[in-house]
C-alpha positions as CSV (number, residue, x, y, z in Angstrom):
1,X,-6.4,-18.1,-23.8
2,X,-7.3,-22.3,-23.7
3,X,-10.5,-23.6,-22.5
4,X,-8.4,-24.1,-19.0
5,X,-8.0,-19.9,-18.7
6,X,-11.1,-17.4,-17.6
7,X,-10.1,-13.8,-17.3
8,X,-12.7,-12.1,-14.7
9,X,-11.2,-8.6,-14.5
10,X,-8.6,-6.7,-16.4
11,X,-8.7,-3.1,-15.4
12,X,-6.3,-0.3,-16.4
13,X,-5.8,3.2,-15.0
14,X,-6.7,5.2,-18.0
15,X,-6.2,4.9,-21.7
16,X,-2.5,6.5,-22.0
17,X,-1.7,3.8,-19.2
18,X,-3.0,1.4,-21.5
19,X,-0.8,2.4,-24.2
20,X,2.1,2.6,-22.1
21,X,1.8,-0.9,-21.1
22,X,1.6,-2.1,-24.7
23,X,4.6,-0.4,-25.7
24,X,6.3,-2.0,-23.0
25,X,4.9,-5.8,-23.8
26,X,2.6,-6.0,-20.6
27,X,-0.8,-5.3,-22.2
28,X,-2.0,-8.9,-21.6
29,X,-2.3,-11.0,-18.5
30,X,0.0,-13.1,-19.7
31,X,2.6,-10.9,-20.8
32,X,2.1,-9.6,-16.9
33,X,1.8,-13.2,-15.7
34,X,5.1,-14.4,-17.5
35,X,7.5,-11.6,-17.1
36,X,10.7,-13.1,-16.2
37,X,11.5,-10.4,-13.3
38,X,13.5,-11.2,-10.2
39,X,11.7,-11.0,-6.8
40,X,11.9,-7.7,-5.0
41,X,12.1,-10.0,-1.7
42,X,11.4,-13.9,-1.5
43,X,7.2,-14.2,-2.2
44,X,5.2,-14.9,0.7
45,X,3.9,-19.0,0.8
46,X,0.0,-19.5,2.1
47,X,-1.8,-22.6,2.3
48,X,-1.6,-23.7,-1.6
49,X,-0.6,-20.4,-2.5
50,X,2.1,-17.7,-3.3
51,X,2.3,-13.8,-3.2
52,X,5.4,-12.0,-4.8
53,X,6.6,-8.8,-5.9
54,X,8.8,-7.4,-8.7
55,X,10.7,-4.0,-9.6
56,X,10.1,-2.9,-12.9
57,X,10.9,0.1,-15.5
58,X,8.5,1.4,-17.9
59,X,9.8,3.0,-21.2
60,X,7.8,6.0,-22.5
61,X,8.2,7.0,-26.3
62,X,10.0,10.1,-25.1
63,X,13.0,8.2,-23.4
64,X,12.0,8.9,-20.1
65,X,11.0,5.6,-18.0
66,X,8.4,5.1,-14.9
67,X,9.4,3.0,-12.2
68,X,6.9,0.3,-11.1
69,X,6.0,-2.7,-8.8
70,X,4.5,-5.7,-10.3
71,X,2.7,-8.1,-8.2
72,X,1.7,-11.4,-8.9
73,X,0.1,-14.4,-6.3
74,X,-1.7,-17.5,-7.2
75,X,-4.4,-18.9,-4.9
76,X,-3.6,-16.1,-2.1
77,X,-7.1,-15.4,-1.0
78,X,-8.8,-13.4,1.4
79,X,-12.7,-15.0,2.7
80,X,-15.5,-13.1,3.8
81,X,-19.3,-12.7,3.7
82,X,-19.9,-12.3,0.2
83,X,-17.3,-15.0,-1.1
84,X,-17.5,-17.3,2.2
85,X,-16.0,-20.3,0.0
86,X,-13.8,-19.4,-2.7
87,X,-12.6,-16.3,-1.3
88,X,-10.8,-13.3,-3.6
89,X,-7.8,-12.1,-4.1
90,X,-5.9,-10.0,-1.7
91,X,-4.5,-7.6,-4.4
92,X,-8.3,-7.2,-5.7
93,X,-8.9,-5.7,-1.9
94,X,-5.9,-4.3,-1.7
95,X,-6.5,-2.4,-5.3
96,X,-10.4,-1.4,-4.3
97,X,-8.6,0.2,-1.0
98,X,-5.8,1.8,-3.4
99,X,-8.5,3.9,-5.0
100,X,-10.5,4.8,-2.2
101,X,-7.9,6.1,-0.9
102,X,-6.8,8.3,-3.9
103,X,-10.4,9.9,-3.7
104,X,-10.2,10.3,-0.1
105,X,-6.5,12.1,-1.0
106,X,-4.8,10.2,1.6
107,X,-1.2,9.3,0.3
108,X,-1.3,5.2,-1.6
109,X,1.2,4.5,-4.5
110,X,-1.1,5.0,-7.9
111,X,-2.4,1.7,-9.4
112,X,-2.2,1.5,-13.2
113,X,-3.5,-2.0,-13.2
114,X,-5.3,-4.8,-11.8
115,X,-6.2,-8.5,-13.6
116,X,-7.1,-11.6,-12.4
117,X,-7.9,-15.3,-14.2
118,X,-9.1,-18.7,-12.9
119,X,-6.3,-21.1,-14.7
120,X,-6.5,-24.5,-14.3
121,X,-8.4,-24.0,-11.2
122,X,-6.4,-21.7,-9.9
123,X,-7.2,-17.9,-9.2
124,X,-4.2,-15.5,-10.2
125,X,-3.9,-12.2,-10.1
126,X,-1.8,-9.2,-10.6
127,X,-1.6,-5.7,-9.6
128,X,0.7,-2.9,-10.8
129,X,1.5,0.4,-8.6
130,X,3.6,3.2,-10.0
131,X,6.9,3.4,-7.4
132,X,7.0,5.6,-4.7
133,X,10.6,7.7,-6.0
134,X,11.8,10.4,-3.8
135,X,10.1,8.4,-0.9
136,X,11.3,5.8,1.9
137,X,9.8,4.0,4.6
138,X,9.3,5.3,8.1
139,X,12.0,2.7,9.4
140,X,14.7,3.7,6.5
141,X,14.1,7.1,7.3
142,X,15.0,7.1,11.0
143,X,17.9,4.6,9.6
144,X,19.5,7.2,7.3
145,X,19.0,10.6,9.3
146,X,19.9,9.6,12.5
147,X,21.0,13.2,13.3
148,X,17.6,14.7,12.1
149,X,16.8,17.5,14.1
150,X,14.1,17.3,17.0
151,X,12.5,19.8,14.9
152,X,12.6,17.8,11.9
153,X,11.3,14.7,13.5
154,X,8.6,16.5,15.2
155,X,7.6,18.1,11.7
156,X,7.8,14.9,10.1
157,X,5.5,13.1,13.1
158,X,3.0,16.0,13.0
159,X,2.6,14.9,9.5
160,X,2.2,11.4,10.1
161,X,-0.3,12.2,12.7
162,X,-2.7,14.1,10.8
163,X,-2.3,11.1,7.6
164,X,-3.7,9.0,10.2
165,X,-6.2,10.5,12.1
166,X,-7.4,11.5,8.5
167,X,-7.7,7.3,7.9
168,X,-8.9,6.6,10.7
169,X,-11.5,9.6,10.9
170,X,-12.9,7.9,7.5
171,X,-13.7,4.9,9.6
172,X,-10.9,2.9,8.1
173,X,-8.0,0.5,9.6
174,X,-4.9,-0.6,8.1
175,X,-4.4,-4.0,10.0
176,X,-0.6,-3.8,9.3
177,X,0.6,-0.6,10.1
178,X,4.4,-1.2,10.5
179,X,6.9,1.4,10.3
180,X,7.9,-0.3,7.1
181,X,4.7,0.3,5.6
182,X,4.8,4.0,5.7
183,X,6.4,5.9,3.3
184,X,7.6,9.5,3.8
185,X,9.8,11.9,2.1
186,X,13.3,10.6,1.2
187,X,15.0,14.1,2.7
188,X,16.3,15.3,5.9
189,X,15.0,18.2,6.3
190,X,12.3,19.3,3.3
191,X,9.9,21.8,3.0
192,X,7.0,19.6,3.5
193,X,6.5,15.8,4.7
194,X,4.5,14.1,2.4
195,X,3.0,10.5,4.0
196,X,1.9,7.3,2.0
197,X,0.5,4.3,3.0
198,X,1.3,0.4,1.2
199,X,0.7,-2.7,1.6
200,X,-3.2,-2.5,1.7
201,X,-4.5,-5.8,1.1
202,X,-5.8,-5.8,5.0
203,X,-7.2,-2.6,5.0
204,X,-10.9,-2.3,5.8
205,X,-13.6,-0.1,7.0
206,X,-15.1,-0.7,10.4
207,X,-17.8,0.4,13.0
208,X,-15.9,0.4,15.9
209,X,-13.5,3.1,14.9
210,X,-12.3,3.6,18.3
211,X,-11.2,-0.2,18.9
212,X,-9.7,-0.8,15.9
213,X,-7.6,2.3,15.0
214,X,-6.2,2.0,18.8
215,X,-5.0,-1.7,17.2
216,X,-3.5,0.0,14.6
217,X,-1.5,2.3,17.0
218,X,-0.4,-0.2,19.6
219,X,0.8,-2.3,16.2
220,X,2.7,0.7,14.6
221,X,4.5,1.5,18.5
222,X,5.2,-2.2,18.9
223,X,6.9,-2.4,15.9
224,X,8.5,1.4,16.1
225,X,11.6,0.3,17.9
226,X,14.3,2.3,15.9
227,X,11.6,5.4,16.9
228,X,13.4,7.4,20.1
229,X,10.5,7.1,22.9
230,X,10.3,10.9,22.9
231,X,9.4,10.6,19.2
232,X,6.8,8.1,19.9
233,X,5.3,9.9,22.7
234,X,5.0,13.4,20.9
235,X,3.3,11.2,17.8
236,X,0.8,9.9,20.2
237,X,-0.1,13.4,21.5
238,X,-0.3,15.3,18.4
239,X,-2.5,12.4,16.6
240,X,-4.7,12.6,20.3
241,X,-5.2,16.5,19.6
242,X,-5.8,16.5,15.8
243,X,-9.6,17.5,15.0
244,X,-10.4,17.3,19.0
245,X,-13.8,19.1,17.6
246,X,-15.4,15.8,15.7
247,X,-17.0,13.7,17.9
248,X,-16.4,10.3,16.1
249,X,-12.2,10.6,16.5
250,X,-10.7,7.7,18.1
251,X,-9.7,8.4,22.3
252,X,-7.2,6.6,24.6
């Protein structure tokens, strides 16, 4: 690393995931930074800077393989209080809110790295999440079971009801919660829905619970369209009636 480079965090999951990635060439920022990967979906412009995203395959030493999303951005910041000027990366938010989640056990993909470097004036950073297999989004799941039972849709809401009011109950917003950013069970009709929340860069804890997870709702319905209004509705009432005993749960 020149003169021009200053590396400011490197963290990895755990030691084996440390030796996974150097078996695989990524155990450097650079080798992360220069990994000639095609974009998962064209990367997001801002201001002076970029954010984009990358499918990738880990090899273990048994022959098996992890699947895994590398993210990159360059100068794609996010301002508040404590860095008012310079601002920090969204992925270094959106890794802090990855593990607070874990140890709140509310569904996130896994992280199994974060880095970032000032280069040539320039903050950089990456983030690496283990895939979400055997999962889809919210939107692709209404998309390819169509013919889902009401049962299985009511199931599968109940789920994503209680995931919510659990995120919510721990004072927390998502700021982006799209149908596309919740991931459930790729099945029509399993044992068990299993929910999981990406794309949490905006995601922040608040005072006002009540006003801000309401936002979170009235963005998630707005955006539900391919959701049957009957679906939506029986959503709405089941989060409403989930832990109607603690006093600090969001109302209408």
């Amino acid at each position: 690393m020149n003169h021009l480079s200053r590396l400011s965090h490197f963290i990895v999951a755990s030691q084996a995931v440390a030796e996974l990635l150097k078996q695989n060439q990524l155990s450097s920022f650079e080798q992360v930074w220069e990994a000639k990967l095609p974009w998962f979906e064209p990367p997001n412009q801002r201001r002076n800077g970029w954010s984009g995203v990358s499918e990738h395959q880990l090899h273990t030493a048994s022959g098996n393989h992890i699947n895994i999303f590398i993210k990159r951005q360059e100068n794609h910041n996010t301002f508040s209080i404590q860095h008012p000027i310079t601002g920090i990366p969204t992925f270094y938010r959106e890794f802090n809110n990855l593990k607070r989640l874990y140890h709140l056990g509310i569904g996130a993909p896994q992280p199994l790295l974060y880095a970032e470097r000032t280069h040539h004036g320039k903050k950089q950073a990456v983030l690496i999440t283990k895939a979400l297999d055997g999962y889809c989004s919210l939107e692709n799941w209404y998309q390819r079971y169509s013919k889902a039972t009401l049962t299985t849709r009511e199931k599968l809401l109940s789920s994503l009801a209680i995931c919510l009011r659990n995120f919510h109950n721990h004072h927390l917003v998502h700021n982006c919660l799209y149908p596309k950013h919740i991931f459930v069970t790729n099945a029509e009709n399993p044992a068990s829905f299993q929910i999981y929340l990406i794309d949490l860069e905006k995601t922040k804890r608040v005072f006002n619970t009540k006003k801000h997870c309401n936002h979170d709702l009235q963005r998630f319905i707005r955006h539900a369209n391919i959701i049957p209004e009957h679906d939506i509705q029986y959503f709405i009432d089941h989060y409403q009636h989930v832990d109607k005993r603690q006093h600090y749960l969001c109302a209408s």
